[in-house]
N, C-alpha and C positions, 0 to 999 in steps of 0.2 A: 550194220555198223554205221554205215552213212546216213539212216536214218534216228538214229541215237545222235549225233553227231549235232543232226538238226534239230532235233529237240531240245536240247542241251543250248543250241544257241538261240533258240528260240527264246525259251526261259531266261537266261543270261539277257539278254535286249530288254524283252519287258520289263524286268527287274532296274536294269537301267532307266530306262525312263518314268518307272514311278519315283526311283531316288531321283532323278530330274525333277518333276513336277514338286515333288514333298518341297526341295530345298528353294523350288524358284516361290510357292505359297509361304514357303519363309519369309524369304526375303522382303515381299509385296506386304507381308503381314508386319516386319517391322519399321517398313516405310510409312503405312499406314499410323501404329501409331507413334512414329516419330514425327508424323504430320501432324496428329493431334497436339503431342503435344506442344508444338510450339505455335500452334494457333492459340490465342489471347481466348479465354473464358470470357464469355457474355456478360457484362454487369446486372445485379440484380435487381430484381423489378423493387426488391425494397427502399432502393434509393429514387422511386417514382412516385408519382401522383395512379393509385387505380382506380380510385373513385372520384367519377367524372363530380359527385357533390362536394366533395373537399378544394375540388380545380373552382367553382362556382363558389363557393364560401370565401376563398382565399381572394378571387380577384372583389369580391363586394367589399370584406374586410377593408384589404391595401387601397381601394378607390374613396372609401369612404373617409380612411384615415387624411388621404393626399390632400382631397378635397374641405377637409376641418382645416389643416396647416399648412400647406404647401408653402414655400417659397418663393415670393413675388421676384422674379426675372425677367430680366427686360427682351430674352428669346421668346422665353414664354410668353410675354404678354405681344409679340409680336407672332407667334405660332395662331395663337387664339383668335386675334383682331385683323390682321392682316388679310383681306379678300383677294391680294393679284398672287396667283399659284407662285411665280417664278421670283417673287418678291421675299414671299412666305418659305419655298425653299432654299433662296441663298441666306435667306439670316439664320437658317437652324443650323446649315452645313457652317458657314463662320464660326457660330456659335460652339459646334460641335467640336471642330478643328483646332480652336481656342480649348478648349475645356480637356484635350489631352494631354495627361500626365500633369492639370494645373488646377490651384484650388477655384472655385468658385466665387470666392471675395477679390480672389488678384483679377478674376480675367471681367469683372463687371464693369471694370472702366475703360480698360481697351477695347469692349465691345462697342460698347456706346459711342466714344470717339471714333474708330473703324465704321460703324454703321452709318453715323451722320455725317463722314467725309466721302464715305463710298456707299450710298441705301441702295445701289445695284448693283449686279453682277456687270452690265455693261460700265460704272462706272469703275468698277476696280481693276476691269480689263484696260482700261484707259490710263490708268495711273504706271508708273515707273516701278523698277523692281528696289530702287534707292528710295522711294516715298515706301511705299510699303514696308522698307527694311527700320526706316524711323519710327514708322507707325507701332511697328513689332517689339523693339529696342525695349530690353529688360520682362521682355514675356517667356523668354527661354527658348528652349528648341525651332532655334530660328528658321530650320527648313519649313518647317510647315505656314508660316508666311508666304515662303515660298512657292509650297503646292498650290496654296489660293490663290497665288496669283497668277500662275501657269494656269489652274483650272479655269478661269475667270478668261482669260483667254482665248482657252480650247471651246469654252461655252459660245462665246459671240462668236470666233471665228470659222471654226466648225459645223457647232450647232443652231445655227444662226440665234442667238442670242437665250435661246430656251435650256433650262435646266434639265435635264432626264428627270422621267415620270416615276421611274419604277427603283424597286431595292437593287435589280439585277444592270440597270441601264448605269445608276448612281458608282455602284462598284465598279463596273468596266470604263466608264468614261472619267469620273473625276480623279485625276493625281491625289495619292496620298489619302483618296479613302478607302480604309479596308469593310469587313465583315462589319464588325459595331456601327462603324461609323453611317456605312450604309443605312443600316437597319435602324440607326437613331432617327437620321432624313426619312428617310420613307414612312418611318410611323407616326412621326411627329409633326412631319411638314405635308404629308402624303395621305398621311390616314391609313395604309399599308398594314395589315396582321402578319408582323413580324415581330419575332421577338428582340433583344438584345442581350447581349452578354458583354458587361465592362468588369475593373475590378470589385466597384460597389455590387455589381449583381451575384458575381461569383461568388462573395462572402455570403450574400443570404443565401442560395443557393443550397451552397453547402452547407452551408449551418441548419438549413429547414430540413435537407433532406441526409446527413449525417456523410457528408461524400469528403471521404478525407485522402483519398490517393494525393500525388504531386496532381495541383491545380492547371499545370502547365502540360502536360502529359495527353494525349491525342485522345484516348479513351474518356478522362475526365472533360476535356475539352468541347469535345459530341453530344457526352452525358448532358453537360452543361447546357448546349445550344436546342439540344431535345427538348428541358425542361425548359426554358424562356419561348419556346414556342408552343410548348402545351399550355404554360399557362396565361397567353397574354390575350388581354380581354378583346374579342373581337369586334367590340361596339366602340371602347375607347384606346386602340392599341397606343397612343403615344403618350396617352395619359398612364396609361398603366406601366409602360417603360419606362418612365420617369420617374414615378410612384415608388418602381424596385430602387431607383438610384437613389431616390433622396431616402429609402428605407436605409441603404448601407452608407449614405453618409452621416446621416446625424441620429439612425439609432443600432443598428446592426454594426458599428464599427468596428476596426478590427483590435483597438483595446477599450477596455470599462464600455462593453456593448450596453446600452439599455434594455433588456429585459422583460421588464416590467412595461416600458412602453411601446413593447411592440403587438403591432394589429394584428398579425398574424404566427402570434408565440404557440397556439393549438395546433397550428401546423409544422413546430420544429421537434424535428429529432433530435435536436445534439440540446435542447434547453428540457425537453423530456427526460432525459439519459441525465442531466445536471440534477433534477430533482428527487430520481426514486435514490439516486447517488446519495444524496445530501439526506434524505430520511434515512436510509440503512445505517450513515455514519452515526448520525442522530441518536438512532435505537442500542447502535451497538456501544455507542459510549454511555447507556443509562442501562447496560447489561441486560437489555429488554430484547434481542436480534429474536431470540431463539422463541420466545410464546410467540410473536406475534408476527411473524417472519411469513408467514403462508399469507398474510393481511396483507402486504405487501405488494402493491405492482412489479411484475417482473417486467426489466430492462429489454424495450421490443430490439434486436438486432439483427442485424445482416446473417443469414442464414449459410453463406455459400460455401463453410469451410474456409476461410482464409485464402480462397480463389477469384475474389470478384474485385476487378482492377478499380473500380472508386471506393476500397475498404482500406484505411489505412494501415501501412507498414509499422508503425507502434502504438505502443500503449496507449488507453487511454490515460490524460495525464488527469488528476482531479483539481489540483493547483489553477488550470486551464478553462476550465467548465467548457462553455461554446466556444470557446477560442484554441479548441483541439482540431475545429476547422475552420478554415482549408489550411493545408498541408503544404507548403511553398519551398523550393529545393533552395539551398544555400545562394545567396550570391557571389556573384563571383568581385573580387575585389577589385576597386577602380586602379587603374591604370597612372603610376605617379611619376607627373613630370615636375621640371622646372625650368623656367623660362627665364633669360633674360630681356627687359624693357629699358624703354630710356622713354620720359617725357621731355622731350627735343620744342623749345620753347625759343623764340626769334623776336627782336623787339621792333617794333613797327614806328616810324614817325609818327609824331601827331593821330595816333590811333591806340587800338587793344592790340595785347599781347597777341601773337597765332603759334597757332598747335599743329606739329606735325604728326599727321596722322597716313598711314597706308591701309590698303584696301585688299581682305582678304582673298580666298581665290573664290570662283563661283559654285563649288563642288564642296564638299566635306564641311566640316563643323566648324558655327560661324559664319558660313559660307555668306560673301557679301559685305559682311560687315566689317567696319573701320578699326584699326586700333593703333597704338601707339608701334612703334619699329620692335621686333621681337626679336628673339634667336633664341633655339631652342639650348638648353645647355645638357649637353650629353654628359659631361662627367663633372663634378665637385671643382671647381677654381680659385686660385685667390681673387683676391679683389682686381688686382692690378690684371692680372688674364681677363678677368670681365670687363672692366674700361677699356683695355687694348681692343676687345672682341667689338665692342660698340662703337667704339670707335673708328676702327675703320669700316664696319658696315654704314653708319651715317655720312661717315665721309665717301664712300662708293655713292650711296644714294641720292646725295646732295650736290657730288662732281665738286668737293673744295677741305683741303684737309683741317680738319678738326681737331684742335691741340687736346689731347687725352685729360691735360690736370684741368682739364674744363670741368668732366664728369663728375657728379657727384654723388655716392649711394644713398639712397632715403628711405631705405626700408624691403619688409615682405607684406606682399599680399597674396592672403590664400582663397581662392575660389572652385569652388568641388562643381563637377558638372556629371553627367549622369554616371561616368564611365572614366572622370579623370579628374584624379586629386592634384589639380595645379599651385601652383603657388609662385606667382612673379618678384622675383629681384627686381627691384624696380630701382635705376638712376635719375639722373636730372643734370638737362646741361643745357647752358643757355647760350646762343646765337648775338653775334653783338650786334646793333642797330645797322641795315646797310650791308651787309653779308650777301653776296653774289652768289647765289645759290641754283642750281636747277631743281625744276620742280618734275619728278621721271613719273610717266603711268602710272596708275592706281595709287600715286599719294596724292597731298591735298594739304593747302595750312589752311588753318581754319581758327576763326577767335572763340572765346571765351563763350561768347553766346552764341555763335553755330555748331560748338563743338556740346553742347548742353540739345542742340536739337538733331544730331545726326545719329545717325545707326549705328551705334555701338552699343558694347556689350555691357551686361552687371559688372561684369571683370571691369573694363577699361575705366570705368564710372569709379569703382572702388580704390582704384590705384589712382586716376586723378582726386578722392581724397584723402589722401595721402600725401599729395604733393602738395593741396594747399594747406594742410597739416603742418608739413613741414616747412614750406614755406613763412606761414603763420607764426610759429615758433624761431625763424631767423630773423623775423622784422619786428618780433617784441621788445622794445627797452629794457632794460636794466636802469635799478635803481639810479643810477650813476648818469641816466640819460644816454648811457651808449647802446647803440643793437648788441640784444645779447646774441651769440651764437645758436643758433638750433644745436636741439638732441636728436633732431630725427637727420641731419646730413652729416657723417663722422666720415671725414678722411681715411683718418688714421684707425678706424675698426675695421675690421673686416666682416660680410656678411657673415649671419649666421646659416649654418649649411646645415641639415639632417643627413648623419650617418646612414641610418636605416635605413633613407630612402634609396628605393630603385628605380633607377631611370631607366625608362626607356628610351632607346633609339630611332624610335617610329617617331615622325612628326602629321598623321592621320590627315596627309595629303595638304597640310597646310604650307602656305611660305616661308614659317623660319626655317632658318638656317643652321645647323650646327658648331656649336660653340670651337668642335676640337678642329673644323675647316682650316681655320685663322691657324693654326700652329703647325699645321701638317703643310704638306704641298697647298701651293694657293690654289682655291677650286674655288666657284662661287655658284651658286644654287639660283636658278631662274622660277 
C-alpha cells in the first residue's frame, strides 16, 4: 500500500513540474515576442545608395553642376583663398552661425561688416558683448551673437588662441555649435569627410531617396546623417556639402522645385514615381491604359509591407509630385502676447531730443538688448488702465511723478518672432525740458542718432516708426496754416484690442511687468 502511495505521488510531482515548465516557456515566449514587437523595424535598404557607382556618378554630377554656377560668397571666397588655418576656420564658423535659420542675401552684409571690424577670433574676443549686440541688431536670433562671442573667448582664453582642428573638438568646445554646424567647419574650413545635414539637405535627401516618415523623427533623422556621409565626396568634402545646400536652395526647394534643372534628377525617387504617375494618367485619359500597360515602367517601391519607419504614414498625393517629401509634423502655434510700450522722450537744451531706453536681462529672448519701457499686459484694458499702468512704471523708473494726461496712444505694432505673435500698444509721452530725473541700472537716454546705432531690435525700430509717423502727422499744416492734429494720437479712441487673442501669463524670463500688478496689491517685479 505504501508503496502505491509513492507512486502515486511520484507521478503527481512530475506532472507538476512539467505544467511548471510548459507555463513558465509561456510566458518567456510571450515576453519574447512582445519584445519584438516593440523593437522599431530596420529601415529599408531601398531608401539607400547600394551601388557604390551611382554614390560616384552623383558626387561627379552635383560637383560639376556647383562648379558651372555656384554662388560667389564672400565665406567662400575666404574658405578658398585664405592660407592661416585659424583664420580660415573662424570665418566659416561666423559664417555658419550667421546663416541659421536666415536667408543668405540678408546675412551677406553683416558678414562682411562683422568680418572687417573683427578678421580674428582674437579680435572679437576683445570686443564687448554691447558692440557685438549692435553689430548683430536686426539679424534675429540674437543669442547666437552671443555664442560667438563667448566662443571667441573660450578660444583665446582657454585654448590659447587656436580654433579646434577636428569635427568632434568644434562640437565639444564651441557654444552654440551642434552636429551641422560642426560638420559644416570641419568640411569646409578643415577639409574633414564629414557629411552635413541642414534643412536644404534634408529636402533632397528625401526627395532623392523617397524617405517620407516625420523628417524630425530619430530613425529618419540617422537615415539622414547615414546618407550625407555615404555620399560626401572624399577629395572635395566641403565642396560637396555645399553643393547639397545650394542644390536645395535654389533648385530642389521646397515649393515650384526645379526639376528639370537638377543634376542629379537620375538619382531621385520621388521625381521617378512623378513620371510613370503622369504617363499612366496620360494613357488612361486617352482610354489606351489597358493595350499598352505591360509597356509601362512599374513604380520601383519600398518593399517592407508598411513596416519601414522612413515610409510615409499617407498617401501618396499626385497634386504634390516631389513635394510629398519630406513629411514635416504640424507646428505648433506661436505663443500670443501683448505688450504694452511707451516712447518716453525728454527735451534736451541746446541739443537732440534723448530716448529712454532699458536693457534687457542677459538670459532669455532678446537677451541684452535695449528697448523702449514695456509691461507685459496679461488681460484686455481700457485705455485709461494702460496710461495709469505706464504710468506709474515710468514714474517708479525715473524717481519723479509723471502726470498720466501726458500719455498718448499712437498705435499697434505687430512683430512675430519664432515662437511669439507679439504685437505692442505703443504710447508716447514727453518729458518737459529740465525734468529732474534719475537714471536707474540698465536704462540709458540716448539721441536720435545713438539710438539709430545701438542694439536693439526689428521690433523697437518698427515701433519707433511709428512714432515719427505719427509724430509727422501732428506737425503737418492745415490748409488754414494751423498744425493739424494727428490721426495716429487719439485721446478719446481707445485701442483696438483682439478678442481671439490668448494671452499668456508667461513673460519667457523677461523684465516686463504685468499689467494686472498695478491694480491688485502693490507688488513690483525686479
Amino acid at each position: 500500500m505504501s508503496r502505491l502511495r509513492s507512486a502515486l505521488y511520484r507521478g503527481k510531482k512530475t506532472t507538476l513540474e512539467m505544467t511548471d515548465t510548459t507555463t513558465a516557456v509561456r510566458k518567456r515566449s510571450k515576453a519574447a515576442v512582445k519584445e519584438e514587437e516593440t523593437t522599431d523595424p530596420a529601415p529599408s535598404t531601398y531608401h539607400t545608395f547600394q551601388d557604390r557607382a551611382d554614390v560616384v556618378l552623383l558626387r561627379s554630377q552635383l560637383l560639376h553642376w556647383y562648379d558651372k554656377g555656384k554662388r560667389e560668397l564672400p565665406w567662400r571666397t575666404v574658405a578658398m583663398t585664405e592660407p592661416d588655418l585659424n583664420i580660415r576656420t573662424y570665418a566659416v564658423w561666423v559664417s555658419e552661425i550667421m546663416l541659421q535659420q536666415t536667408q543668405v542675401a540678408t546675412v551677406i552684409d553683416y558678414y562682411n561688416k562683422w568680418m572687417k571690424r573683427w578678421p580674428t577670433v582674437q579680435d572679437l574676443a576683445a570686443a564687448t558683448l554691447e558692440e557685438v549686440n549692435q553689430m548683430w541688431a536686426g539679424l534675429g536670433y540674437y543669442s547666437r551673437g552671443k555664442r560667438l562671442h563667448e566662443g571667441a573667448q573660450k578660444v583665446v582664453s582657454e585654448l590659447k588662441g587656436q580654433m579646434p582642428r577636428t569635427v568632434e573638438s568644434l562640437l565639444k568646445q564651441l557654444p552654440g555649435v551642434g552636429r551641422y554646424t560642426a560638420g559644416a567647419i570641419g568640411s569646409i574650413a578643415l577639409g574633414q569627410v564629414t557629411g552635413v545635414v541642414d534643412g536644404n539637405v534634408i529636402r533632397v535627401l528625401c526627395r532623392t531617396r523617397a524617405i517620407g516618415a516625420d523628417s524630425t523623427s530619430p530613425a529618419v533623422t540617422e537615415a539622414l546623417w547615414g546618407l550625407a556621409n555615404t555620399l560626401v565626396d572624399p577629395e572635395r568634402p566641403g565642396d560637396f556639402n555645399q553643393a547639397m545646400m545650394e542644390l536645395g536652395a535654389r533648385v530642389c526647394t521646397p515649393k515650384s522645385p526645379l526639376c528639370g534643372q537638377c543634376p542629379i534628377q537620375s538619382h531621385c525617387r520621388s521625381y521617378r514615381k512623378v513620371c510613370v504617375k503622369q504617363e499612366k494618367n496620360s494613357k488612361r485619359l486617352l482610354g489606351k491604359l489597358d493595350r499598352i500597360s505591360s509597356a509601362l515602367p512599374d513604380i520601383e517601391d519600398c518593399t517592407s509591407g508598411g513596416k519601414c519607419p522612413l515610409c510615409p504614414a499617407e498617401p501618396w498625393d499626385d497634386e504634390l509630385g516631389v513635394q510629398n517629401f519630406p513629411r514635416k509634423p504640424g507646428k505648433k502655434p506661436p505663443r500670443v502676447e501683448r505688450t504694452l510700450t511707451c516712447v518716453v522722450v525728454r527735451s534736451v537744451e541746446d541739443g537732440e531730443d534723448e530716448y529712454l531706453l532699458t536693457q534687457r536681462p542677459s538670459k532669455g529672448l532678446l537677451a541684452g538688448m535695449w528697448e523702449f519701457p514695456s509691461l507685459l499686459l496679461e488681460e484686455e484694458n481700457s485705455e485709461m488702465k494702460q496710461k495709469g499702468a505706464l504710468c506709474a512704471e515710468i514714474s517708479r523708473m525715473l524717481g519723479v511723478q509723471v502726470n498720466q494726461s501726458l500719455f498718448k496712444y499712437i498705435g499697434e505694432v505687430v512683430h512675430s518672432f519664432s515662437h511669439i505673435h507679439q504685437t505692442y500698444v505703443v504710447y508716447h509721452v514727453c518729458l518737459k525740458e529740465g525734468a529732474d530725473t534719475q537714471t536707474p541700472e540698465n536704462t540709458q537716454w540716448l539721441t536720435r542718432s545713438a539710438l539709430q546705432e545701438a542694439a536693439v531690435s526689428t521690433g523697437v525700430k518698427k515701433i519707433l516708426k511709428l512714432y515719427d509717423s505719427a509724430e509727422n502727422q501732428e506737425e503737418r499744416p492745415s490748409k488754414d496754416g494751423k498744425r493739424k492734429k494727428t490721426t495716429g494720437v487719439k485721446d478719446d479712441k481707445k485701442p483696438q484690442t483682439s478678442k481671439k487673442a490668448k494671452l499668456s501669463a508667461a513673460n519667457s524670463g523677461t523684465r516686463q511687468l504685468y499689467l494686472s500688478s498695478f491694480f491688485k496689491t502693490v507688488k513690483e517685479e525686479s
